[in-house]
N, C-alpha and C positions, 0 to 999 in steps of 0.2 A: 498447543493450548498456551496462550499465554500466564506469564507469573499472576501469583497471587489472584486469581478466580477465585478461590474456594473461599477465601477468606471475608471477600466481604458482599455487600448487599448487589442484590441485581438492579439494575437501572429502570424505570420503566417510562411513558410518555410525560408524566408529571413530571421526573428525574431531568427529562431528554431538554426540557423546554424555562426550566429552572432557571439554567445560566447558560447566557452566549458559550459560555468553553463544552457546555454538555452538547448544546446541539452541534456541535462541530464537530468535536473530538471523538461523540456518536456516526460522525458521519449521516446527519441532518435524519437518523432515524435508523439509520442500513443494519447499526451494530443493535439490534433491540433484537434482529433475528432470532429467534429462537433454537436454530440449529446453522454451523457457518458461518459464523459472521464476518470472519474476515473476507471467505468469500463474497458477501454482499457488499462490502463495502470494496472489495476488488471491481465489481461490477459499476458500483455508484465511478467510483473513478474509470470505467472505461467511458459510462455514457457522460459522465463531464467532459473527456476527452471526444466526443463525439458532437457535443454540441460547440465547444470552443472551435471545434474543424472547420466549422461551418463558418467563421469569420477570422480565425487565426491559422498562421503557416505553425507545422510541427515544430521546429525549432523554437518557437513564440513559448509553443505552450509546455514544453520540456522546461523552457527556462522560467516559467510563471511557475511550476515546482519550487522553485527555491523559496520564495517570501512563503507559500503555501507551508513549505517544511517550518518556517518560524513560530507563524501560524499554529501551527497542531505541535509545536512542543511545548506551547504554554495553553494552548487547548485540553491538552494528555496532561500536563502536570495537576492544571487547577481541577480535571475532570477526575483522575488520580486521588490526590487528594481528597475530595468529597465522597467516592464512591471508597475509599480504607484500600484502595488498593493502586499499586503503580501501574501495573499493566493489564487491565482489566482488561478483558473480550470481548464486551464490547464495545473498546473505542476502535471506531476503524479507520480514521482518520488517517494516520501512518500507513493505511493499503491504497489510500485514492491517493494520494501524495506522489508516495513510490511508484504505481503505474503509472502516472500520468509520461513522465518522461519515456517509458518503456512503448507505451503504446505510439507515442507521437513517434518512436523509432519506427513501428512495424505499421505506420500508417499506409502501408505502398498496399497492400491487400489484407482482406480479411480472413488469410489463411494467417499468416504472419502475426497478425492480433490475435486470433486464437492460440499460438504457440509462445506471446509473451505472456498471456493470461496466463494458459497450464505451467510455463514454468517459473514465474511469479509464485502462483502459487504453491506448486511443490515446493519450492527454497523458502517459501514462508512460512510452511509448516514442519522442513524436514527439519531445517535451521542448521546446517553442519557449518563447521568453523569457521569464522568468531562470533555465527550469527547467533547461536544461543549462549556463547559467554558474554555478548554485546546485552543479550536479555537479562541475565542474570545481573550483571554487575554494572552495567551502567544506570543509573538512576533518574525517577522525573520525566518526564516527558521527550527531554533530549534521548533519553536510552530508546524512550517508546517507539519515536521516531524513525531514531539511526538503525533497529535492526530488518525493518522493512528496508529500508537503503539498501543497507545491503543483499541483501536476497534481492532488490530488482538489479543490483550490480553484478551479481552471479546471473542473475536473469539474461543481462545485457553479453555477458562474457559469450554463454553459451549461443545465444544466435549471433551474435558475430562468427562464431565459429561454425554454427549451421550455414549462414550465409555466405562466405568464405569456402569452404566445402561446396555448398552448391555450385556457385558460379565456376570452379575448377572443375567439377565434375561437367556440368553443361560446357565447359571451355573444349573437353578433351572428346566431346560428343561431336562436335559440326567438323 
């Protein structure tokens, strides 16, 4: 669960459409969810990633992540700000951001996409080290950001290493 929920007001369609940083940093509605939301807006960034496919190579749109990350840290600060809380749940901006590089990895199959998704999401919610002292103490929209980063960089470690595994096990097969 992200910091500071409890604290302040919930978001709602009025909220969402207020200010350009709301509909964004909502992730254009995903985070209004009522239950999940980072999951929904995990999913808004798969199917961004799905239609950018359709006209850009993966590597294009890994690195279209980055302005993107600028993007939602001044989306999450100013959306922060108005709603009394820094990390509120539902901005999910920081989860379509994060997966989009992840998925443009695991674009070879959609077995592949479904094991950056679940492990995206487990590390973004389990948050083990420094991804919940990144939440805690980094501040603004920059902290909002960076601790989804990292969870899709633990994301990224572990199928390297499934994929890595694979290929030596299928090596020692033929």
């Amino acid at each position: 669960m992200a910091a500071d929920t409890t604290t302040s007001r919930a978001p709602d369609a009025r909220f969402l459409v207020a200010h350009p940083a709301h509909f964004i940093a909502l992730g254009f509605g995903a985070g209004l969810a009522p239950r999940a939301p980072g999951t929904f807006g995990t999913l808004l960034g798969w199917a961004i990633f799905l239609v950018l496919y359709e006209w850009l190579a993966p590597l294009t749109i890994a690195f279209l992540a980055i302005p993107l990350f600028f993007v939602g840290v001044w989306a999450c600060d100013v959306t922060g700000r108005h709603l009394g809380a820094q990390d509120h749940g539902s901005m999910v901006w920081d989860e379509v951001v994060a997966f989009l590089p992840l998925a443009a990895l695991a674009s070879a199959s959609l077995l592949m996409q479904l094991v950056a998704f679940g492990l995206f999401r487990l590390f973004d919610i389990w948050k083990p080290f420094p991804i919940r002292h990144v939440e805690r103490n980094v501040k603004g929209g920059f902290g909002v950001m960076l601790d989804d980063l990292i969870a899709a960089c633990y994301a990224y470690v572990v199928i390297a290493a499934l994929t890595i595994i694979g290929y030596k096990l299928l090596g020692t097969m033929s």
